[in-house]
N, C-alpha and C positions, 0 to 999 in steps of 0.2 A: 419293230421287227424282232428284238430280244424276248421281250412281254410273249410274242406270238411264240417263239420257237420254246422257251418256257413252257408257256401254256400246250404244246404241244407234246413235250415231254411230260410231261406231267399227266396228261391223259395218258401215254404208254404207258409209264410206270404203272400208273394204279390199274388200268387192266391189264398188265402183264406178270406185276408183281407173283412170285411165290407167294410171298409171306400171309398178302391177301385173298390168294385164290380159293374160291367153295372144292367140294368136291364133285367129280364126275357127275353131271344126271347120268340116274338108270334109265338107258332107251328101250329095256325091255317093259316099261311101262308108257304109258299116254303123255304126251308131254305138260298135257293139263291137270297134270298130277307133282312135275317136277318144281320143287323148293328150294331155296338156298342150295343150290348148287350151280355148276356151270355147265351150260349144253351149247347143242349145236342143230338151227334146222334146217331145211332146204326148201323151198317153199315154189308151188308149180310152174308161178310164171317168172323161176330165176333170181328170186330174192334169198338171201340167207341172212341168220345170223347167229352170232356166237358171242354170248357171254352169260351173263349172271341169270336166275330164275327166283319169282319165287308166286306162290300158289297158282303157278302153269302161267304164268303171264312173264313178258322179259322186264326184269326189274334189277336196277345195280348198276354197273359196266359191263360196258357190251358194246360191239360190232354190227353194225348192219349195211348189205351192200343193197340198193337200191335196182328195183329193176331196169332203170333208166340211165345206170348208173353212177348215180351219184350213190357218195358212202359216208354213213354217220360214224362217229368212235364218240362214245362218253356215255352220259349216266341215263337210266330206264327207268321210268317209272309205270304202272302197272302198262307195261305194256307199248308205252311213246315214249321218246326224248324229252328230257324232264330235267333241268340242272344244268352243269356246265357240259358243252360236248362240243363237238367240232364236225361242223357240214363242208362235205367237197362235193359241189355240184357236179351235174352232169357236164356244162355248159361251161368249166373250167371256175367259176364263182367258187366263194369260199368264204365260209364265217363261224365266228368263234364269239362264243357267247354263253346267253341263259337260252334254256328253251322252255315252255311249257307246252306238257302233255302235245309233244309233234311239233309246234310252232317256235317263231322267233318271240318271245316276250321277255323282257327286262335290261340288261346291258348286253350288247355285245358289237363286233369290229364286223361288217362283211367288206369284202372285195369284190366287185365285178368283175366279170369276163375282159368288159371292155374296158377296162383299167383305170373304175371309178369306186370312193370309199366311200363308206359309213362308219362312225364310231362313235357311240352313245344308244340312247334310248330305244326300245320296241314294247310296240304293244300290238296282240294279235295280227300278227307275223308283218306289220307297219314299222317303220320309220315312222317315231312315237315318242315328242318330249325331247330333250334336248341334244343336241349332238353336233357333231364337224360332220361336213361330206366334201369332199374335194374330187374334180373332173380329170381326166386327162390331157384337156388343156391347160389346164391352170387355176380353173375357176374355183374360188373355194367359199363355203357359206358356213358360219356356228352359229347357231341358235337352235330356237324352236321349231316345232313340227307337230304337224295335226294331220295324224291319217297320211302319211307320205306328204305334206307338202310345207311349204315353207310358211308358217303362221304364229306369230305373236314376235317376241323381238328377237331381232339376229344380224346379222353379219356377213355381207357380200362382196367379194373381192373377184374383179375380173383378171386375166390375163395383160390386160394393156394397161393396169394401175386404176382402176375405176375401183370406186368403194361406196357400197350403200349400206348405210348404219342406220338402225330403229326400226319399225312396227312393220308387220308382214299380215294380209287377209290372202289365203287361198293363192298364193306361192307371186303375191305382186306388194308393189310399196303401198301401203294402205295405213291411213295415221300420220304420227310425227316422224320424221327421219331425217337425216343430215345424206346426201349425195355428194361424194367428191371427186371432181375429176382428174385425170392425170394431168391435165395441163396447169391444176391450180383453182378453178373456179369451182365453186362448193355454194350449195343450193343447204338450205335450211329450214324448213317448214313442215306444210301439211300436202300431202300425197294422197288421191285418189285411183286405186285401181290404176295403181303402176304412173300416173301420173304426178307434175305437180298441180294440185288444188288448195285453194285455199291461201289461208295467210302464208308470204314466208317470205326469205333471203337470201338474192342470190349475189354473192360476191365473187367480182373476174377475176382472174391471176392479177392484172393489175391494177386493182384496189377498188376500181368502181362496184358501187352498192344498188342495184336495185332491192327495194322494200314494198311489198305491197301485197294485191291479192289476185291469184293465179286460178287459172282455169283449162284444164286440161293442157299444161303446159305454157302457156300465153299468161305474159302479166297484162288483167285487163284493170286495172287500178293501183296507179302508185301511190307510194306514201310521201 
C-alpha cells in the first residue's frame, strides 16, 4: 500500500511539477503542429486530455479521461500510454504499472473491482510470466502464467489450508507436484490434468504410506 500511494505521488509530481512544465500550446494553430509543450483537447464523444505534446501527437505526461470513464495519468508515448502510469477503470479496477503503446506490458500490480490482485508480469495486456494473484476469499497462487492462465511451476493456497506446489498445464496440476492437505495427508507425485496419474505417494496424517501407480486419482498398482 506505501509502494502504491508512493507511486501515486510520484505521477502527480512529475505532471504537476512547475520546474518540469513545457510551455502553453498555441491553440491558434492545428494541434498537429503542437510540440514540446503542454495542451489541452476535448474530443467529440467526451474524451479529453491534458498534458505534454510533441510533433501534434500526446507524448510526455499527461492526463486522459476515458469516454467510459475510466482515467489514465502518466507517461505518452507517440500518442498511447507507454512507461509508467496509472489506470482507474470505469468498473472501479485499478493498476499501476508499465504500459506499452495503450496496453498492459511488463511489470505491474492491478486490483479488481471484485477485490482480486495481480502483481508481477504482463505481456500484451495478459497476466504474462511470473507473478502473485490472491482472491477474495483467501485463495492465493505465485508462479507462473501463460496467456492469463496458470502454467509452468507455482504455488496454490486454498482458504481451508490446502496447498498444491509444482508444475501447472493450462491453469490444472499437470506434471510433478506435491498436494497437502489441511488435515496432514500429502500426496507426492505425477498429476494428470488436475488429477493424480502416475507414479507417486500418498502419506495420511497418520503415518500410513501408500506408494504406487495412480490413475486418475485411484491407486490401481501398489508398491
Amino acid at each position: 500500500m506505501i509502494k502504491k500511494i508512493i507511486f501515486s505521488l510520484l505521477l502527480i509530481f512529475v505532471y504537476s511539477s512547475p520546474i518540469l512544465a513545457k510551455p502553453d500550446c498555441d491553440e491558434a494553430i492545428h494541434y498537429k503542429e503542437w510540440s514540446n509543450c503542454n495542451g489541452k483537447m476535448n474530443l467529440a464523444n467526451g474524451e479529453f486530455y491534458s498534458g505534454e505534446w510533441k510533433n501534434g501527437q500526446k507524448h510526455g505526461q499527461g492526463k486522459f479521461n476515458y469516454s467510459d470513464g475510466s482515467v489514465y495519468i502518466g507517461h505518452f508515448k507517440a500518442g498511447k500510454p507507454y512507461g509508467k502510469g496509472e489506470m482507474k477503470y470505469a468498473d472501479g479496477g485499478e493498476y499501476n504499472g508499465d504500459f506499452k503503446f495503450g496496453i498492459r506490458e511488463g511489470l505491474g500490480e492491478m486490483i479488481w473491482h471484485h477485490g482480486g490482485t495481480y502483481k508481477g508480469e504482463w505481456l500484451n495486456d495478459l497476466v504474462h510470466g511470473k507473478g502473485i494473484a490472491t482472491w477474495p476469499d483467501g485463495r492465493k497462487y505465485e508462479g507462473e502464467y501463460v496467456e492469463q492462465k496458470k502454467h509452468g511451476k507455482g504455488t496454490f493456497i486454498w482458504p481451508d489450508g490446502d496447498k498444491y506446489s509444482g508444475n501447472w498445464i493450462n491453469n490444472k496440476f499437470h506434471g510433478f507436484g506435491t498436494y497437502t492437505h489441511a488435515q496432514g495427508h500429502v500426496y507426492k507425485g505425477n498429476f494428470l490434468a488436475g488429477k493424480k496419474h502416475g507414479k507417486g505417494t500418498y502419506t495420511y496424517a497418520d503415518g500410513k504410506v501408500e506408494k504406487g501407480m495412480w490413475e486418475y486419482d485411484q491407486i490401481i498398482k501398489s508398491q
